[in-house]
Each structure stands twice: as C-alpha cells, then as structure tokens.
Steps between C-alpha positions, in 0.01 A plus 500: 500500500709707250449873557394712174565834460227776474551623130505874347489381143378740208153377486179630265165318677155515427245303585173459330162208579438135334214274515609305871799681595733828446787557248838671547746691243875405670827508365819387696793310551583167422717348744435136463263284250430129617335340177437163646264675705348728306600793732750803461635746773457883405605815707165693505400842646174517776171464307246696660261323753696171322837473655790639618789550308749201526641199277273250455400199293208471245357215339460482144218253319701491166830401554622667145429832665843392700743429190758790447469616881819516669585651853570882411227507234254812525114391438174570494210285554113513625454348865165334509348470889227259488389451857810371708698366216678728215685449176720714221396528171630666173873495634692696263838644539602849441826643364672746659491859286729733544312787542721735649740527206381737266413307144856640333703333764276176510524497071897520533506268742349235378692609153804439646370127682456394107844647366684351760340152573541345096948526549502566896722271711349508753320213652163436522225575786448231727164291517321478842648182663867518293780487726677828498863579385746540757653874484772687702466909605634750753254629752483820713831370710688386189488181659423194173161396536390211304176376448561153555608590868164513563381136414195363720397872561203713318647790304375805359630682249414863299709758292521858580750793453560766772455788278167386393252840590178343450353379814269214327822350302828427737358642786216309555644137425769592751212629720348142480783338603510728790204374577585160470787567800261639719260183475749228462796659776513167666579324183706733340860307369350220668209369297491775272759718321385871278769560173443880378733477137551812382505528127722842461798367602733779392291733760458241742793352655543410863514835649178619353310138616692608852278816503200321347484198751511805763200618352306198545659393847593159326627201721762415285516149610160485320470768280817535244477811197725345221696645219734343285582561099302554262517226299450271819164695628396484126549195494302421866232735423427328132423166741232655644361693169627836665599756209601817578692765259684819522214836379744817554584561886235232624425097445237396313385132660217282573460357847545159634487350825619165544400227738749179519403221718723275767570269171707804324172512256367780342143461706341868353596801319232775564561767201376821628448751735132490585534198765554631894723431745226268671415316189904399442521416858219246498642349180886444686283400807352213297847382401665569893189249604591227244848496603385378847 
C-alpha cells in the first residue's frame, strides 16, 4: 500500500454544525484529480478531532467542481462528514498573491510582463502535459548537464540567485528542495533528479554554485545548481512563466517550481512561496509512485 506523507501545508480550518453531520473550511494541494471518478487528491493539514494531516482523496458529487484542477493547483473547498461517508463541495481555486512585494515593485512588475510580452522573443509558457524543450547548462562542477539526460526520471526544477537576502524568496525554494533530499536520499539521481537555475548569471557562475551547493550539502549526482547565459536561462525560465528583472543591486522575480514527470512533461508548476517542503514532497511522491 503506497505510503503518504504527513503534510505541513498552510492551512486556515474551521469547522462549524449542519442538519446530520459537521462541515469543514480546508484549503490544500492538488496533487492528482481523477474525473472519471469523481474524486481529487489534495495535500491537507490535521483538522481537529477530524484527521490527521496527510494527502488524501475526496469525493466530489458535481463533477464540474473538478474542471480547471491540475496537480499543483492551490484550493479551497468545504468537506462535508455525513456519518462515515464525506464529500467536497464549492471547490474553487486560489491564485497565488504576492504579498511580500511591496505594491511599487508588484505594479512595475507586472508593467514590465505587458511591455515585454507584445515584441518579446521569447517563447511561450508551457501547458500542463506539453512535452518540455530540451536545454543545455553548466552545473556546480562545470560539468554539461542536459535535461534530456534525465529521461524516464521525475525532475524538479526552481530559480534562485545566491545573493538573494530574503529568506521567503531564494532561500526558501532552495530550502524545499533540501527537504526534498532528505526525504527522497534513496532516490536521489536515481528516480529523481533537483535543477536549482540561477537567473543572475553574471553573479553566478560555477564557483559561486560551488559554495552554494556547500551550503545545502547537495548530492550532486542528484542535485545540480545551473547557470548558463542569459539569453539561454531567459529563454528556459520564459517555458515555465518565470520572469525575473534587474531593480538596482537586487532581482526582482516571481517564483516557480517545476515538476516534470518520467515522460519529459511538464506535470505541475506551483507559482509561489506559500506551499511547504511536505506539501512539494507529497506532490513528486505521487509522480515517483506512478513511475512504478
């Protein structure tokens, strides 16, 4: 029986009486959504004197409630208990806001999204389930690293710079994939491979990911920092709707981490900072289980 992991997701329940049963306020993390069956998986925190906080699926009476869920999407959603049985209803999802950039950097940010998109060359952002582009970088031990190497294998992949001071930006998606190591050391370059692309290049080369990877105790057989141009991790980040621009001595960027499954496909792209550790872990696990 596959094993799922207890969950430390970024929860708001409440819980209030209805005629035959009890009523719960949850939000979570999709990780999988099985329509045929009326029934999605979400990453959900304990519910007091309800559950325990793990992954776990919920039934849905109106299948509708399912359209537009995709794994990585953040919801919300009342859980009915009605003697043993329980369902979901009002599924909604929720965007991720920004709230930690102050409104002047969020305004000239998204300025600069609409100035560049209408006569940018860039490509476009991949769709959940689109194959994803080959691309070539230099990791931590200037060794070539490209993605297709990893064909058949579950990779994750985020964008960070090593100069980055705030430690809810850089820090804590490299913190997450920490995390991921820890749980996953047995699979690790195995079954499943971490890619940390930086996106200041001219600060980051492969001495600086040296000192970085040190940081973070990576196994660089699974976990590679890359670094390349910047055209090239323009042109990589723009794939998976990762923008990021140049605000005097820092980066301005929004956050991204990407899930691609054994089929080279993009399988999720959380935007954000407000999942945990736990949470992306249980979403790779899902992936890991259907490779085997």
């Amino acid at each position: 029986m596959k094993r799922w992991a207890l969950l430390a997701t970024l929860f708001v329940v409440t819980t209030c009486p209805v005629w035959g049963g009890q009523q719960y306020d949850v939000r979570g993390l999709v990780l999988k959504v099985d329509a045929p069956r009326k029934t999605m998986l979400v990453s959900c925190e304990s519910i007091p004197g309800y559950m325990e906080a793990m992954a776990m699926p919920f039934a849905v009476r109106d299948p509708k409630m399912l359209e537009g869920l995709q794994p990585g999407t953040a919801v919300e959603f009342t859980l009915t208990v009605e003697g043993d049985s329980s369902y979901a209803d009002n599924v909604r999802a929720r965007a991720f806001e920004n709230l930690e950039l102050d409104p002047t950097q969020a305004r000239r940010m998204k300025l600069l999204e609409k100035m560049v998109a209408p006569s940018s060359s860039l490509p476009g952002a991949l769709a959940i389930g689109q194959p994803v582009p080959d691309f070539t970088l230099t990791d931590q031990n200037r060794q070539q690293v490209r993605l297709s190497q990893f064909a058949g294998k579950v990779v994750a992949v985020t964008f960070v710079y090593t100069r980055c001071p705030f430690p809810n930006y850089c820090f804590r998606l490299s913190n997450n994939f920490g995390q991921l190591q820890k749980r996953f050391k047995g699979q690790m370059g195995r079954e499943l491979v971490l890619l940390t692309i930086v996106i200041d290049p001219a600060n980051d080369g492969p001495e600086a990911l040296t000192k970085y990877a040190r940081i973070w105790k990576a196994d660089s057989e699974g976990w590679h920092f890359l670094t390349g141009t910047l055209p090239e991790i323009q042109q990589i980040s723009r794939r998976f709707d990762m923008n990021f621009y140049p605000d005097e001595a820092l980066l301005v960027h929004s956050f991204h981490t990407a899930i691609i499954d054994g089929q080279s496909r993009l399988a999720a792209n959380l935007e954000g900072n407000e999942f945990s550790a736990q949470q992306l872990g249980d979403l790779v696990e899902t992936l890991l289980n259907r490779r085997n």
